[in-house]
C-alpha positions in Angstrom: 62.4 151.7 108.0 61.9 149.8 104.9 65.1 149.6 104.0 65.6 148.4 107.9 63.5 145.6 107.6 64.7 144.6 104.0 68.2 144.5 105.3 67.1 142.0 108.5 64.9 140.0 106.4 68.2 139.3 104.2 70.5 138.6 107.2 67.7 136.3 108.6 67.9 134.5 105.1 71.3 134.2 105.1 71.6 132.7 108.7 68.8 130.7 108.3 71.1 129.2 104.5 74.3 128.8 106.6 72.6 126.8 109.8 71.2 124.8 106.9 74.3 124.1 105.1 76.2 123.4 108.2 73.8 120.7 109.4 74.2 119.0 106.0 77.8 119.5 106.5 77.8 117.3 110.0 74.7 114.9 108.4 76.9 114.1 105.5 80.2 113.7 107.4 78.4 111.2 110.1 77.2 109.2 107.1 79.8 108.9 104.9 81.9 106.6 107.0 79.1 104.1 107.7 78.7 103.8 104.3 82.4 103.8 103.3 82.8 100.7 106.2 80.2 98.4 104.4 80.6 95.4 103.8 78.8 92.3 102.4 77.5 90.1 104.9 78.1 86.3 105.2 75.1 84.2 104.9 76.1 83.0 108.8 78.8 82.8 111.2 82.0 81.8 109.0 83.4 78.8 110.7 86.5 79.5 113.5 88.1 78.0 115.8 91.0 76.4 113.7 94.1 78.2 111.4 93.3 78.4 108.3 95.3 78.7 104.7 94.3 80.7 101.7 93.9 78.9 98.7 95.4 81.2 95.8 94.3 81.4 92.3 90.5 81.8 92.7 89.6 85.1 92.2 88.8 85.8 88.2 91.3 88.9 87.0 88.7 90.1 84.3 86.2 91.4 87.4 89.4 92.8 89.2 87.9 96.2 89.8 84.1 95.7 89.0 81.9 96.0 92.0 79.1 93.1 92.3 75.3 93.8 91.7 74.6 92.0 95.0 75.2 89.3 96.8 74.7 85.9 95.7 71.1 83.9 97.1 72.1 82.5 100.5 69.6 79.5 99.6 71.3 78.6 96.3 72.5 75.3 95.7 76.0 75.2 93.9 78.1 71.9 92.4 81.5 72.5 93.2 84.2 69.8 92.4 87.0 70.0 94.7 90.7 69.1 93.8 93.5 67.4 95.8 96.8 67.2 95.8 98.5 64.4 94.2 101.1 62.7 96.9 104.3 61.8 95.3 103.9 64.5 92.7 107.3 64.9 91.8 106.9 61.1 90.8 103.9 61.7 89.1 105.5 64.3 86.8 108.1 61.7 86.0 105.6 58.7 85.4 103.4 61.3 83.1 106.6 61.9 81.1 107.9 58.3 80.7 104.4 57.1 80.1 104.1 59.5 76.6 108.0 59.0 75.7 108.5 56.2 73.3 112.1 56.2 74.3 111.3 55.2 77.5 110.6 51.1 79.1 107.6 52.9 80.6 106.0 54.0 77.3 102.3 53.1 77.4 103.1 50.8 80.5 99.7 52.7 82.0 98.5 51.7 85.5 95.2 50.6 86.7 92.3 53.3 88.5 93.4 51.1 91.7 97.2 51.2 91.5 96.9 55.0 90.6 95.3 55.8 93.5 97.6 53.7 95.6 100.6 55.4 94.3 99.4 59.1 93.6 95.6 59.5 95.3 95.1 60.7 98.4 95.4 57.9 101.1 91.7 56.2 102.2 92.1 57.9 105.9 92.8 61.4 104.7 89.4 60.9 102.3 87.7 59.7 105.2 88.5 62.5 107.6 88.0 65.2 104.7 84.6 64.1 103.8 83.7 63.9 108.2 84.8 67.6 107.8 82.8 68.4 105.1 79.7 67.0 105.7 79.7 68.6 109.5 80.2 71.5 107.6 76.9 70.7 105.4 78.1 69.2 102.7 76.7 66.4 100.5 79.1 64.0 99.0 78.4 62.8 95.5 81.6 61.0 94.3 84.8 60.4 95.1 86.9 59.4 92.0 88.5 56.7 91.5 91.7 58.4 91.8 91.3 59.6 95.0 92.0 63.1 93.5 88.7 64.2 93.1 85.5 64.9 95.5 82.1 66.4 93.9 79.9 68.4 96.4 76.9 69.9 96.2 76.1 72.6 99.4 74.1 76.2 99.6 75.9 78.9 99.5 75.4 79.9 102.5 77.2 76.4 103.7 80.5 77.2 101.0 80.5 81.2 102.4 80.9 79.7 106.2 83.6 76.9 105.2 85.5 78.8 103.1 85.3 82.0 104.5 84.7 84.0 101.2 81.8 86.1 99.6 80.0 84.9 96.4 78.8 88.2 94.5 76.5 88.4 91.2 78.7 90.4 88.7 77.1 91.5 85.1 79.6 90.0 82.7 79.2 89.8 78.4 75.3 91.0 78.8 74.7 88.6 81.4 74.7 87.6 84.8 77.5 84.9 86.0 78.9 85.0 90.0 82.6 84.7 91.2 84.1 85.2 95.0 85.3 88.3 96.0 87.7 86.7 98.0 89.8 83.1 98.0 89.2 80.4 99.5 90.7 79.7 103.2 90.4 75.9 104.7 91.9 74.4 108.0 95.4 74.6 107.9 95.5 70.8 108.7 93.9 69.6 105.2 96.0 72.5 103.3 98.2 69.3 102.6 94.9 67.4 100.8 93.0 70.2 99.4 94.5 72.1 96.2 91.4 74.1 94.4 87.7 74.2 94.6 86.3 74.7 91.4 82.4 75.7 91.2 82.9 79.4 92.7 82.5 80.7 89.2 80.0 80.0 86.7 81.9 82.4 84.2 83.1 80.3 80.9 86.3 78.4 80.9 88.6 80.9 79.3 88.4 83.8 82.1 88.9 81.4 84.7 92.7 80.6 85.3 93.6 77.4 86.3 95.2 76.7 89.7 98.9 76.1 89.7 
C-alpha cells in the first residue's frame, strides 16, 4: 500500500510538472509575438494625406545595428537647419570652378548675396510656400539665408517625428548619450525639388555624420 501511494503521489507530481510546463509553453508562445511586433511610437499622428519622398543619407552607419535606450522626449526642442537644392546646379559647379581657376575670365569675378540667390537660390515663391508648410506643420522660422539655400528651424520633436515621418531614439555613444533617427527623412513629394537634407537629427560629432550627396 505504501509503495501504492508512493507510486500515485509521483504520477500526481509529474502531471501536475507537465500541465505546468505546457501552460508556460502556450503563455510564452502568445507573448513572444507581441513583443517581437513592437515598435516605437510617434509622438502623434505622422502627417498623411500627400506622397511623400525619402530623403537618403540620414541615418548615422556607426549605430547601424545598436538598438536605442529609448525614445527621444516628445517635448524637446531641437534646431535643425534645413538644406535646399541649388537650381541651375550644373551651372553652379561650373561658376564654383571658373571662380577659383586663375586661367579663367571668371577668376575671382565673385557675385553679390543678391545676384547669387537670383541665379542659384531657391526662387522667393518656392520659400514662401515652403515656410506656409512648415509653420502649419509647427515650425518656427528663424532665418532664411541670404542665399536662399538655407532655412533654420527650431520645432519639438514631437512636431519633426509627424513632418518627417521618422523616429528620434537616445543611443549611448563614446560614454555618452547623443540621439540619431532610426529612420530617414520623408517630405511631400511636391517640395522633394526644394528640400535636399535636414541637418539637426543628430547631435553625434561631425565625423560620424556623413554628409548628404
Amino acid at each position: 500500500m505504501q509503495t501504492w501511494i508512493t507510486r500515485h503521489q509521483w504520477q500526481a507530481a509529474l502531471t501536475a510538472c507537465v500541465a505546468t510546463l505546457i501552460f508556460l509553453g502556450l503563455f510564452i508562445g502568445m507573448a513572444v509575438p507581441v513583443a517581437a511586433s513592437a515598435q516605437p511610437a510617434y509622438c502623434g499622428e505622422t502627417l498623411r494625406g500627400q506622397e511623400r519622398i525619402t530623403l537618403a543619407g540620414h541615418l548615422i552607419p556607426i549605430l547601424r545595428g545598436v538598438v536605442p535606450l529609448h525614445t527621444l522626449d516628445c517635448k524637446a526642442v531641437l534646431a535643425l537647419t534645413i538644406t535646399l537644392r541649388p537650381r541651375n546646379a550644373a551651372d553652379l559647379v561650373r561658376f564654383t570652378h571658373d571662380v577659383n581657376d586663375p586661367a579663367s575670365p571668371q577668376y575671382h569675378q565673385y557675385l553679390t548675396p543678391q545676384a547669387y540667390a537670383d541665379r542659384f537660390g531657391q526662387t522667393p515663391s518656392t520659400i514662401q510656400q515652403l515656410s506656409a508648410y512648415l509653420q502649419s506643420a509647427g515650425f518656427t522660422i528663424l532665418e532664411v539665408t541670404p542665399s536662399r539655400l538655407t532655412m533654420r528651424v527650431t520645432a519639438t520633436v514631437a512636431t519633426i517625428e509627424r513632418a518627417f515621418a521618422l523616429h528620434l531614439g537616445v543611443f549611448r555613444f563614446a560614454g555618452q548619450q547623443v540621439h540619431a533617427p532610426l529612420e530617414e527623412p520623408s517630405i511631400p513629394a511636391n517640395y522633394g525639388n526644394a528640400i535636399q537634407g535636414i541637418a539637426g537629427l543628430s547631435n553625434l560629432p561631425v565625423a560620424f555624420i556623413p554628409r548628404h550627396p
